[in-house]
ROMILO-919892 format. One line per field, with one value per residue: residue number from 1; residue in one letter; chain; z, y, x of N, C-alpha, C in turn. Coordinates in pm, whole numbers, plus 32768, in hexadecimal, padded with zeros to 4 digits. Each point is the difference from the previous one (the first is absolute). Layout:
// residues N
nr = (NUM;...)
rest = (a;...)
kette = (A;...)
nw = (Z;...)
nv = (Y;...)
nu = (X;...)
caw = (Z;...)
cav = (Y;...)
cau = (X;...)
cw = (Z;...)
cv = (Y;...)
cu = (X;...)
//
This chain:
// residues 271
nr = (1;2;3;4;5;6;7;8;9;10;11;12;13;14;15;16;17;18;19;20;21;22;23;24;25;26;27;28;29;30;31;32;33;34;35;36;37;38;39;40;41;42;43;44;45;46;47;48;49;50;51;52;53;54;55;56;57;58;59;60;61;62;63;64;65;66;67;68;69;70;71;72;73;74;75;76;77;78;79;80;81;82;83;84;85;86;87;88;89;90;91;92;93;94;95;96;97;98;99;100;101;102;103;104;105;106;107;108;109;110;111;112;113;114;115;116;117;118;119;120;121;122;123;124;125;126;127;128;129;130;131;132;133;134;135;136;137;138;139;140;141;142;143;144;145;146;147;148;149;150;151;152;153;154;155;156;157;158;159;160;161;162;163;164;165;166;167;168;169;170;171;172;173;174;175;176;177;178;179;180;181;182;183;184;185;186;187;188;189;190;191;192;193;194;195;196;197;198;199;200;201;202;203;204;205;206;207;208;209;210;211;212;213;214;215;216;217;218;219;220;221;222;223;224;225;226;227;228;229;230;231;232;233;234;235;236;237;238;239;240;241;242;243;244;245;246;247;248;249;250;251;252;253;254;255;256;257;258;259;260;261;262;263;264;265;266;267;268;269;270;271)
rest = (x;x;x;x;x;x;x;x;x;x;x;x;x;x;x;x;x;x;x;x;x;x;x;x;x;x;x;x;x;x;x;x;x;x;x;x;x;x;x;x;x;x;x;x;x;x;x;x;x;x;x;x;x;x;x;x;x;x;x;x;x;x;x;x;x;x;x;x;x;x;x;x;x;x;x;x;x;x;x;x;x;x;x;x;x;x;x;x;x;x;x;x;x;x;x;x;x;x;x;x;x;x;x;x;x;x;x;x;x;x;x;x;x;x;x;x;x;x;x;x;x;x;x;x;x;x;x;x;x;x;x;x;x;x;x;x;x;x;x;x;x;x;x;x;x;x;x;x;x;x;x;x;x;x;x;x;x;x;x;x;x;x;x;x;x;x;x;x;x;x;x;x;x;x;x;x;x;x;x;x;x;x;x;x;x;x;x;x;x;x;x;x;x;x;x;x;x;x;x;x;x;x;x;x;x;x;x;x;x;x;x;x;x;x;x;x;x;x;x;x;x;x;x;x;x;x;x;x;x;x;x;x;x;x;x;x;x;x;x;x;x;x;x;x;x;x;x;x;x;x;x;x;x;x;x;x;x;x;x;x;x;x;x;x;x;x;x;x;x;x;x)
kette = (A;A;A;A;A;A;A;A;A;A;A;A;A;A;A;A;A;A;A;A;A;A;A;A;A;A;A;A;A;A;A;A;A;A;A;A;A;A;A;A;A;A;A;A;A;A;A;A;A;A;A;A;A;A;A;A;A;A;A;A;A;A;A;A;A;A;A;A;A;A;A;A;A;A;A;A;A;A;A;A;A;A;A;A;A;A;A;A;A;A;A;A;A;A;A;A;A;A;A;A;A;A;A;A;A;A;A;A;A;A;A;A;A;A;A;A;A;A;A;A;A;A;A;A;A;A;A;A;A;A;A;A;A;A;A;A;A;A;A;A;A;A;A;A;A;A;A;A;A;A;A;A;A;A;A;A;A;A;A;A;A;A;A;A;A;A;A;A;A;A;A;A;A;A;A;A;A;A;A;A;A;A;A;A;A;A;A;A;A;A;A;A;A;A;A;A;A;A;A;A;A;A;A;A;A;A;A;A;A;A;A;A;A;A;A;A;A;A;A;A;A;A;A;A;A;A;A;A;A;A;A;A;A;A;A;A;A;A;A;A;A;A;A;A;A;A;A;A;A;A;A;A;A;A;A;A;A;A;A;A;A;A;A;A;A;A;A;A;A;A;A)
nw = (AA1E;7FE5;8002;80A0;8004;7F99;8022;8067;7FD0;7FF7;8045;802B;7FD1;8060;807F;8001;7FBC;804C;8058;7FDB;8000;8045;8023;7FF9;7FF2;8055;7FD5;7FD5;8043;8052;7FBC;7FB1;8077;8012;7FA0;801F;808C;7FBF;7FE1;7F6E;7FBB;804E;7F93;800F;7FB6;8018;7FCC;8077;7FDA;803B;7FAE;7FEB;7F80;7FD6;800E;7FCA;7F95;7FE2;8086;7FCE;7FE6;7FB9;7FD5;802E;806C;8001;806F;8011;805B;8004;8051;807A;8030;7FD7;7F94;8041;7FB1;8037;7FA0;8046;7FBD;8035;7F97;800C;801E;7FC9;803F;7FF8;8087;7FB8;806A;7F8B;805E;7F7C;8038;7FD1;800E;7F5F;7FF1;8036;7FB4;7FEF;8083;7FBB;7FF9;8044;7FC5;805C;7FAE;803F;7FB2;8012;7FC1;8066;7FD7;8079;7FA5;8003;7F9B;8017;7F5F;7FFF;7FC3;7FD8;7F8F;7FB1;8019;7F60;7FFA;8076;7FE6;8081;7FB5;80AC;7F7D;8062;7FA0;8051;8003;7FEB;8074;8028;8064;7F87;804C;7FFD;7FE2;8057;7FCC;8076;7FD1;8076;7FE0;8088;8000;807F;802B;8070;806C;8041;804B;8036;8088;7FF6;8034;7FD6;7F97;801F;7F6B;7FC7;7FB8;7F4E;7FDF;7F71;7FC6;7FB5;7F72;7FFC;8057;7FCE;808A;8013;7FDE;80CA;8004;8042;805F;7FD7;7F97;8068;7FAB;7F86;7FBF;7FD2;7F7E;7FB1;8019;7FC6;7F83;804C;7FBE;7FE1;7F97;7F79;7FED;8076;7F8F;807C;7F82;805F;803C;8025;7F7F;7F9A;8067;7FE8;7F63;8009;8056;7FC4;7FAE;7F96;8032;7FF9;800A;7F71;803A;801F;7F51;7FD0;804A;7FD0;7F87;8020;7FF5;7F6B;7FE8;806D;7FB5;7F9C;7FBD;802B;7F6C;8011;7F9F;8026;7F99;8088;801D;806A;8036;7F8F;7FDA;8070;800A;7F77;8007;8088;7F94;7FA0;8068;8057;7F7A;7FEC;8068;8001;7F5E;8051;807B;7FF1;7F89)
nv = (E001;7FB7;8071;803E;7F99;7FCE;806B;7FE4;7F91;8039;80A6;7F8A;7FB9;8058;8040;7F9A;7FED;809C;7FD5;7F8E;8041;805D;7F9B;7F96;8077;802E;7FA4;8019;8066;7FA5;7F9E;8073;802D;7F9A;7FC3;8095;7FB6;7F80;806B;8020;8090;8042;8038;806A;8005;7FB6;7FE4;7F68;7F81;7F4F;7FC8;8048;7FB0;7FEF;8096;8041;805B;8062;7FBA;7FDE;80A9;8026;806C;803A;7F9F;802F;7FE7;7F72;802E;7F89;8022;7FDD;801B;7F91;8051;8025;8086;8041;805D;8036;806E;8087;8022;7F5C;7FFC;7FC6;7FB2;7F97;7FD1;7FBD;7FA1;7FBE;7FC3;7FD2;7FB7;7F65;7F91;8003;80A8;8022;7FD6;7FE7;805A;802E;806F;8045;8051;804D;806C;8044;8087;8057;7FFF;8005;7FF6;803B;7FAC;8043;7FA2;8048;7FE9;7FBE;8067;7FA8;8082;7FAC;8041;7FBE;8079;7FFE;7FAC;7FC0;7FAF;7FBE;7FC3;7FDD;7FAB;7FE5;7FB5;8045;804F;7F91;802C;8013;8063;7FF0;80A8;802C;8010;8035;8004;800F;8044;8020;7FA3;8031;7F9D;801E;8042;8003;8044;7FBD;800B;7FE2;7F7D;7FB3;8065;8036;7FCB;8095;7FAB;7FDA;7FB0;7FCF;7FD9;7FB9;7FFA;7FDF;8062;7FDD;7F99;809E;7FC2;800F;806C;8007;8048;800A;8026;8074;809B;7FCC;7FC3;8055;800A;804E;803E;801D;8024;7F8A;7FAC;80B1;7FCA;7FFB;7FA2;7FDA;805B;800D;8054;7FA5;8078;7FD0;7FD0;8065;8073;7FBD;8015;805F;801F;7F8F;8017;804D;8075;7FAA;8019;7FBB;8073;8033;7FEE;800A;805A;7FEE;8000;8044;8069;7FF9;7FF1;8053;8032;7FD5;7F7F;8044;7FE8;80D4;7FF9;805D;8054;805C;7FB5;8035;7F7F;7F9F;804F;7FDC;7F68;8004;8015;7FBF;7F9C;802F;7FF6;7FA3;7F9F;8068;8019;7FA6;8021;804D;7FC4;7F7C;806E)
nu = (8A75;7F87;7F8F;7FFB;8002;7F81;7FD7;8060;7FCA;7FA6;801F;801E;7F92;7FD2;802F;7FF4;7FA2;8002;7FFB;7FA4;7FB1;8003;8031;7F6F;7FF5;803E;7FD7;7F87;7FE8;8034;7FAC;7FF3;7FC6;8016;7F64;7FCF;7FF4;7FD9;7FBA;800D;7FCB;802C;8029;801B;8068;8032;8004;8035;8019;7FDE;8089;7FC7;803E;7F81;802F;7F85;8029;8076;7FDA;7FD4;7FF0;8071;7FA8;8063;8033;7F8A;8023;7FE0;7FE0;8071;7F77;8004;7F8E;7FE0;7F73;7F77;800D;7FAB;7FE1;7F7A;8017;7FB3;806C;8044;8081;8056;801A;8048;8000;8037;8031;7FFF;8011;7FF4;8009;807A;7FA1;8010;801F;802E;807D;7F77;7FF3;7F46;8035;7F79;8016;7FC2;7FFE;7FA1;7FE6;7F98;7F4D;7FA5;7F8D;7F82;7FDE;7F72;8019;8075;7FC3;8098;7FF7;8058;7FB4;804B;8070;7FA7;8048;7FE8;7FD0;8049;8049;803C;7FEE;7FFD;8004;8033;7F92;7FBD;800F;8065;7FA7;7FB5;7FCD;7FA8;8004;7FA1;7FD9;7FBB;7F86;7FD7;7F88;7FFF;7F94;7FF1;7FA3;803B;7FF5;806E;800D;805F;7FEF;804C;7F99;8053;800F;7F7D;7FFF;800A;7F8D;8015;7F96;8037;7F7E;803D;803E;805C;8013;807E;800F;8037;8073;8010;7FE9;806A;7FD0;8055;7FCD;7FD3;8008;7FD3;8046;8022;7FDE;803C;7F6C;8091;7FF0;802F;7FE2;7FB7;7F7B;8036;7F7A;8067;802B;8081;7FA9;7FAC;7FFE;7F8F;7FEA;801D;7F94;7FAA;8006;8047;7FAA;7FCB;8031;7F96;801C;8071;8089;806A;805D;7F53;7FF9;8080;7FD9;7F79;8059;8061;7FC4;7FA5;80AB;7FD4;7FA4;8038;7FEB;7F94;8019;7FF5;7FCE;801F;7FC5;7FC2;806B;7FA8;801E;8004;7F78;7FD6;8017;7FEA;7F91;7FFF;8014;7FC1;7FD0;8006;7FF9;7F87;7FDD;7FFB;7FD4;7F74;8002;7FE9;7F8E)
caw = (8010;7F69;7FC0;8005;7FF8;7F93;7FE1;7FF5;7FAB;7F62;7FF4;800F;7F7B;7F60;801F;7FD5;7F7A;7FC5;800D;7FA7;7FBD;800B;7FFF;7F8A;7FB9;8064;7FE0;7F62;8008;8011;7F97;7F8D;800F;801C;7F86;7F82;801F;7FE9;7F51;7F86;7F61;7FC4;7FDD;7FFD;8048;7FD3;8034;7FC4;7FF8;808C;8017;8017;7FC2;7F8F;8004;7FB4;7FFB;7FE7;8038;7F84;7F7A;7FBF;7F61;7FA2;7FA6;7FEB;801E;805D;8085;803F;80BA;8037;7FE6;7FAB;8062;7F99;8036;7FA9;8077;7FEB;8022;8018;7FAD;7F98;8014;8044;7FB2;7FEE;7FF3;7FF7;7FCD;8010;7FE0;8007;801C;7F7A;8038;7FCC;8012;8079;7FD3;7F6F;800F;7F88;8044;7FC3;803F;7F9D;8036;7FBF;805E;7FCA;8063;8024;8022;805C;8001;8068;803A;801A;7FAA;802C;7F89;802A;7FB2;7FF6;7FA8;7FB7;7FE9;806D;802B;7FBF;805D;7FF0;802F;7FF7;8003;8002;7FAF;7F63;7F8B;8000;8054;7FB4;8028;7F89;802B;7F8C;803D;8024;7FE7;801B;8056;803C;803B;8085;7FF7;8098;8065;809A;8058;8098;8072;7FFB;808D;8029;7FE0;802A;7FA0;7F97;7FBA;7F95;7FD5;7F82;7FC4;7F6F;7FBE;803B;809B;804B;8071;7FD9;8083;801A;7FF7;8048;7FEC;8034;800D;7FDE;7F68;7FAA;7FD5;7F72;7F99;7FEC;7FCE;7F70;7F8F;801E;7F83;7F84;7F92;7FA5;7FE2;8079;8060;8089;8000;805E;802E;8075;7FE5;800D;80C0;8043;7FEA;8002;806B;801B;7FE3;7FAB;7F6C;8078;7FB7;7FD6;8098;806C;7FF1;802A;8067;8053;800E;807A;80AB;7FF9;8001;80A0;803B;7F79;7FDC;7F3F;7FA0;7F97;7F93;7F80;7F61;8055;8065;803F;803A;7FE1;7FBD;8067;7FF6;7F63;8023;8051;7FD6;7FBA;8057;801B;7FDF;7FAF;8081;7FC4;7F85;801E;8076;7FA3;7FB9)
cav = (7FC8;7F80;804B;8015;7FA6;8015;8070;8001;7FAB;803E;801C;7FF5;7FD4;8095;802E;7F87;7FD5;8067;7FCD;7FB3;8026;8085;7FAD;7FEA;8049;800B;7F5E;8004;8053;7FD1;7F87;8054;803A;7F6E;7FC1;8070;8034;7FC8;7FDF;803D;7FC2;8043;7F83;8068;7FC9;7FD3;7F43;7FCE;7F66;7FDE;802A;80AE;8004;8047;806A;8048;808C;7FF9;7F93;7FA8;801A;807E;800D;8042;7FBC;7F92;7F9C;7FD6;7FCC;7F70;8001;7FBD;7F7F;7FFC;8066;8081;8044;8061;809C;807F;809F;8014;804F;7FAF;7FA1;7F79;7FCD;7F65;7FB8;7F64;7F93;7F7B;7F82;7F7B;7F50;7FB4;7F99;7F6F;802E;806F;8082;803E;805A;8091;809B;8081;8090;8065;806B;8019;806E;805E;8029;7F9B;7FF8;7F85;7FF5;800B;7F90;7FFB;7FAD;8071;7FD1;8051;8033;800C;803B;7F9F;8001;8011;7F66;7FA8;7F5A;7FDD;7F58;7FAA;7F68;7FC4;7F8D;8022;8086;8010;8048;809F;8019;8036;804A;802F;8077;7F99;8043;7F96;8013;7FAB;7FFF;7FB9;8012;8048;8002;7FE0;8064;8014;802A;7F2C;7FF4;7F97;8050;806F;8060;8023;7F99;802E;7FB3;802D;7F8E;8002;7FE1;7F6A;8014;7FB3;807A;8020;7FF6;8062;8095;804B;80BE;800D;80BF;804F;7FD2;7F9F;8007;8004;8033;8093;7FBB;801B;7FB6;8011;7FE0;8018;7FF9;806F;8016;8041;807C;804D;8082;805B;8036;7FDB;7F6F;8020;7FEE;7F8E;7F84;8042;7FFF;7F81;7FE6;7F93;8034;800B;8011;7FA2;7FED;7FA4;7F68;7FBA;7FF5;7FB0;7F6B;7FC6;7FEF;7F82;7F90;8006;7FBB;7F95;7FD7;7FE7;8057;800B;7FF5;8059;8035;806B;7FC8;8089;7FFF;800A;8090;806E;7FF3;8003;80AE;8003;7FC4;8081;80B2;7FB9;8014;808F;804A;7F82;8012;80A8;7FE5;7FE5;8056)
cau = (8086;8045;800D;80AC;8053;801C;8052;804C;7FF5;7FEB;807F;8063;801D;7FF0;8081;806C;7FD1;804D;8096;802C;7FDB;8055;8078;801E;7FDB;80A0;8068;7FFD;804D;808E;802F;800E;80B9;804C;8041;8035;80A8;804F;7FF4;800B;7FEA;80AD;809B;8074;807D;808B;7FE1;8057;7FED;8037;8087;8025;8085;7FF4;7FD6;801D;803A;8043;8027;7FB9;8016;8017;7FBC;8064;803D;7FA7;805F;7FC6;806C;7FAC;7FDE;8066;7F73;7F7C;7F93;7FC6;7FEA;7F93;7FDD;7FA9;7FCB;7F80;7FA9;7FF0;8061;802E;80B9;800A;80A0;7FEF;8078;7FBD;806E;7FC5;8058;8029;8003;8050;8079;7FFA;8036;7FCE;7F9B;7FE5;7FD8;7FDB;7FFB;7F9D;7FD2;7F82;7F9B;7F8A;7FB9;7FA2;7F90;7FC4;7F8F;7F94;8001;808A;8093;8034;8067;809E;805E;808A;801E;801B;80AF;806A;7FF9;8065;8001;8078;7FF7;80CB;8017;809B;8039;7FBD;8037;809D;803D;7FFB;7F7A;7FB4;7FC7;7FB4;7F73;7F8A;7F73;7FA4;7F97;7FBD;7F63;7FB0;7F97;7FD6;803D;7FB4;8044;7FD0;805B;8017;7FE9;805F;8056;8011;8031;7F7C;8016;7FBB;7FC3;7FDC;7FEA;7FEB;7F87;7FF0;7FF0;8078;8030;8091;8041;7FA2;8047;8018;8027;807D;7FFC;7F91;7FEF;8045;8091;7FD6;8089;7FBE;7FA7;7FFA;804C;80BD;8068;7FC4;8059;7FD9;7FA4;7F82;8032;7FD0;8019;7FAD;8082;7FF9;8046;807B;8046;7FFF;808C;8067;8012;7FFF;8077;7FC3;8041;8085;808F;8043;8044;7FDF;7FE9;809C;8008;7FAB;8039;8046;7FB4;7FC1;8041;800D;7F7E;7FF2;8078;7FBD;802B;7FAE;803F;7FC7;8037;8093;805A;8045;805E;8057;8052;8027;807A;8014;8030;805B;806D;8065;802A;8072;8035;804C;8070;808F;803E;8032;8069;8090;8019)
cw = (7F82;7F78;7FDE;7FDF;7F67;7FAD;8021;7FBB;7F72;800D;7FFC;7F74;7F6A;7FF8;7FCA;7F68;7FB3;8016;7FCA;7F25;7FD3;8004;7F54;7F90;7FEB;7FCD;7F44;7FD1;800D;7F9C;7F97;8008;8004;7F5F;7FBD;803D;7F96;7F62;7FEC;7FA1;7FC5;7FD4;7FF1;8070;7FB5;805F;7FB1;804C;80AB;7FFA;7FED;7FD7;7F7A;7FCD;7F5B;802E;8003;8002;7F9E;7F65;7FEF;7FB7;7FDA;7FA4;7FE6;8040;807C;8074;803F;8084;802A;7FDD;7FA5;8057;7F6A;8058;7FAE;8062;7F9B;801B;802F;7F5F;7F75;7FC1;8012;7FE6;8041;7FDB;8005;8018;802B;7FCB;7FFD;7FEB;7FA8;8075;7FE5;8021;8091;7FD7;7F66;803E;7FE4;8076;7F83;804A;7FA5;8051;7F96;8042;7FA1;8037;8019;8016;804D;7FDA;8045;8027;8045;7FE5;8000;7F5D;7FFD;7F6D;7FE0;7FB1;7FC1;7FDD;8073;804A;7FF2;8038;7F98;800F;7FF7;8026;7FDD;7FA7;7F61;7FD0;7FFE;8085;7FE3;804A;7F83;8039;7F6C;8036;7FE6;8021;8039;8040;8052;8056;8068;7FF6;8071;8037;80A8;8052;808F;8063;7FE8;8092;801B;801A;8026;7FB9;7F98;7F94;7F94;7FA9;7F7D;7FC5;7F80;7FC3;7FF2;8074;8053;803D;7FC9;809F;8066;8003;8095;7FF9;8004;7FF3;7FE0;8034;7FB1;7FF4;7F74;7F99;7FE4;7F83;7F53;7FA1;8016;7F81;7F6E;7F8F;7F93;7FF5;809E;807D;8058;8019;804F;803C;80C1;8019;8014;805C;8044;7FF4;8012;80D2;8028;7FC1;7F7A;7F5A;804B;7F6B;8005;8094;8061;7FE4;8008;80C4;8024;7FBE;8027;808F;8012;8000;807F;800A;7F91;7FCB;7F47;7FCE;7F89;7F7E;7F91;7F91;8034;805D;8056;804E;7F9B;7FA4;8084;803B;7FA2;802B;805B;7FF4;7FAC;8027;8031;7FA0;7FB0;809B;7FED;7FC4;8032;8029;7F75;7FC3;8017)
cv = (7FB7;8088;805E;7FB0;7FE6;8095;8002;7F7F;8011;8070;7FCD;7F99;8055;800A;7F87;8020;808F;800C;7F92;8052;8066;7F85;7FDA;808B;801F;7F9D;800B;80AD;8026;7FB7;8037;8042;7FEA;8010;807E;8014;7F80;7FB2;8092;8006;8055;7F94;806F;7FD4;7F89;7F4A;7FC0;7F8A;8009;8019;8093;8032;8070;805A;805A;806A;7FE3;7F7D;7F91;8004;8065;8021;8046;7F9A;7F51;7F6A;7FD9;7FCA;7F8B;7FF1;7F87;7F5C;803A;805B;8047;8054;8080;8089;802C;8073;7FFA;8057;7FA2;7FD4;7F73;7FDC;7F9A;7FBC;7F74;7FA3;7F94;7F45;7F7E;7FA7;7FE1;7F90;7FA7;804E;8061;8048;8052;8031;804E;8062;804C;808C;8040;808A;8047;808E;802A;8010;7FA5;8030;7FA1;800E;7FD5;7F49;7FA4;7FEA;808B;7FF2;805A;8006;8026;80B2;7FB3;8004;7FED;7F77;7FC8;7F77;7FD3;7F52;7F73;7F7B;7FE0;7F7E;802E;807B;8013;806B;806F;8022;8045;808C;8038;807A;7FAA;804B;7F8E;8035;7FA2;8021;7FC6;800D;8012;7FF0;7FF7;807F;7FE7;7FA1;7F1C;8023;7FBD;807A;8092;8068;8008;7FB0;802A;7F6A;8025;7F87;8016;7FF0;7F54;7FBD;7FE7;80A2;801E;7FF3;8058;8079;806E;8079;8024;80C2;8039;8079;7FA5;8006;7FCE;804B;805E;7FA4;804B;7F9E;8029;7FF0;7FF5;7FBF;807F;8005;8028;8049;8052;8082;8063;8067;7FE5;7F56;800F;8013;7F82;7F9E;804F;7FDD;7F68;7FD4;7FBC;8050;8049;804B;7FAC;7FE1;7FC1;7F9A;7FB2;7FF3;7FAB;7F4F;7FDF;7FCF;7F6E;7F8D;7F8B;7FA7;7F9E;7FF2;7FEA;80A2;8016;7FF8;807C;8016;805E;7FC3;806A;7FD6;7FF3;8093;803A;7FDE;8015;80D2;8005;7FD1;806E;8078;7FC3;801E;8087;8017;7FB3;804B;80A6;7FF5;7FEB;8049;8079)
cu = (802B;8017;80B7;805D;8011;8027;806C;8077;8021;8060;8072;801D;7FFE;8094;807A;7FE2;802E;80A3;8067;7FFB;80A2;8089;8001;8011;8090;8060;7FF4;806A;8082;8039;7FBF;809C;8044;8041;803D;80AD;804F;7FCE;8007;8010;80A9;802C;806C;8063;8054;7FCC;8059;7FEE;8040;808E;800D;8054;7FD7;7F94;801C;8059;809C;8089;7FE3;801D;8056;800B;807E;8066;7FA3;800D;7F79;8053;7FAE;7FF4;804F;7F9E;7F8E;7FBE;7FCD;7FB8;7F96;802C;7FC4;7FF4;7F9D;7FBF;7FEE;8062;8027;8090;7FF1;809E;7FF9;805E;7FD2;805C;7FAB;804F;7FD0;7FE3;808F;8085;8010;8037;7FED;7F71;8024;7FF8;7FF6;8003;7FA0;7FD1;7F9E;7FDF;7FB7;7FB1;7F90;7F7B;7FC6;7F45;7F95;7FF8;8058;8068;805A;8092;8066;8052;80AA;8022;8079;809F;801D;8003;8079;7FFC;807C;8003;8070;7FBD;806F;8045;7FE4;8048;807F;8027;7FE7;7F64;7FAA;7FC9;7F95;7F88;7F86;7F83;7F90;7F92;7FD0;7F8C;7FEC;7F75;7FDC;809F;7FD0;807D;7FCD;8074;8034;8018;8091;809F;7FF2;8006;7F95;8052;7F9F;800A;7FEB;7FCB;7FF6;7F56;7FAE;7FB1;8060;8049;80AE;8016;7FFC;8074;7FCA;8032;807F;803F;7F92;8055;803F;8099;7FF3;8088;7F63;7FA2;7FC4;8044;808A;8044;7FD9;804A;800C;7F8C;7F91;8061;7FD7;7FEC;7FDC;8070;7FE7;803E;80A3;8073;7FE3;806E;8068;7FDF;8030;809C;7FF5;8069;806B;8058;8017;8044;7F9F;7FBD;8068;7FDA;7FA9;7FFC;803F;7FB4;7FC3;8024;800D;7F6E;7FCB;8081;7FCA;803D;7FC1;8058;7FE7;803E;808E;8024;801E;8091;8088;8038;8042;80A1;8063;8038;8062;8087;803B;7FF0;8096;805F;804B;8040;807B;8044;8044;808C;8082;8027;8029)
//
């Protein structure tokens, strides 16, 4: 009897101790899966700061008439390809303690290509002509904004990709070289939103001769007619109130032409 009794004793503690066993085995299994549903190592796609105001690609920059368009709020923003890409939109407002009304804004836009190394530093190559930044201190430059082209490699020495428990949202962590955290960046397009990831605004010395370069900018709107460059400053007038200044005034030859077509039908008629 004492014999039965401990056999069945002992089954029944075999039986708990495989069963506890098969739970715990069951619980570490779940919480792997757990963590691969809400980290990763992608950074492809288009991320952009908490106000959501500022997104690369056309909305930001237009490389035809070179003109930076100002987001409604401060924000930055990165997007990555999957084949080694990046572009980079910037607006950034720092306060004048002694003045309020002599805060500096900067604008900046940046693309080329990026490498992610085995230790994770991750570096984000400019294509060195196509950089621009647009910078307006108000009390210093008479109201006049300073534009210029801008070349800045920049180095993370890791990153972090994964699900922000508070937001819900795939969130990308870039720490500098310093170690100081970039503000945090959220997913906002997959695929990216991006401007066509070539040399938009060759100079004489780094020309777009590729002939696949060629359809790209002719598809993007990058080597327009005198007519749809007259057309697309206009357009731009609607979304900036900044002015390019070039060596060819397309708008005023185009009124200049329009004024003496006017006027020879004038002169026909009378004559």
């Amino acid at each position: 009897m004492i014999n039965l009794i401990n056999k069945i004793f002992g089954t029944s503690s075999s039986s708990s101790s495989s069963s506890s066993l098969s739970s715990s085995a069951s619980a570490s299994t779940s919480a792997a899966s757990s963590d691969t549903d809400t980290t990763s190592d992608s950074i492809v796609g288009t991320w952009s700061s908490k106000a959501n105001t500022v997104f690369t690609g056309p909305g930001f920059y237009d490389p035809v008439d070179e003109l930076l368009i100002e987001p409604a709020l401060p924000g930055i923003s990165y997007s990555f390809t999957e084949d080694g890409y990046w572009e980079e939109a910037i607006y950034q407002v720092t306060s004048n303690p002694k003045n309020h009304s002599c805060a500096a804004a900067v604008l900046i836009f940046q693309h080329g290509t990026y490498t992610k190394d085995d230790n994770g530093t991750l570096t984000l190559t400019p294509f060195d002509i196509d950089g621009r930044q647009l910078l307006s201190q108000p009390c210093d430059d008479g109201g006049v904004s300073l534009y210029s082209r801008y070349n800045q490699t920049e180095v993370f020495k890791a990153y972090q990709v994964y699900v922000d428990g508070y937001h819900g949202r795939w969130r990308i962590d870039l720490i500098k070289s310093n170690g100081a955290y970039l503000q945090p960046l959220y997913l906002a397009f997959q695929p990216p939103q991006m401007l066509p990831t070539i040399t938009m605004n060759p100079t004489a010395s780094a020309s777009a001769t590729n002939s696949a370069n060629k359809l790209v900018r002719r598809e993007f709107g990058l080597d327009l007619s005198l007519s749809e460059r007259i057309q697309r400053s206009l357009e731009n007038r609607y979304k900036t109130n900044a002015i390019k200044k070039d060596s060819f005034n397309y708008t005023f030859w185009w009124w200049t032409s329009a004024s003496l077509m006017g006027l020879g039908a004038a002169l026909f008629v009378l004559t």
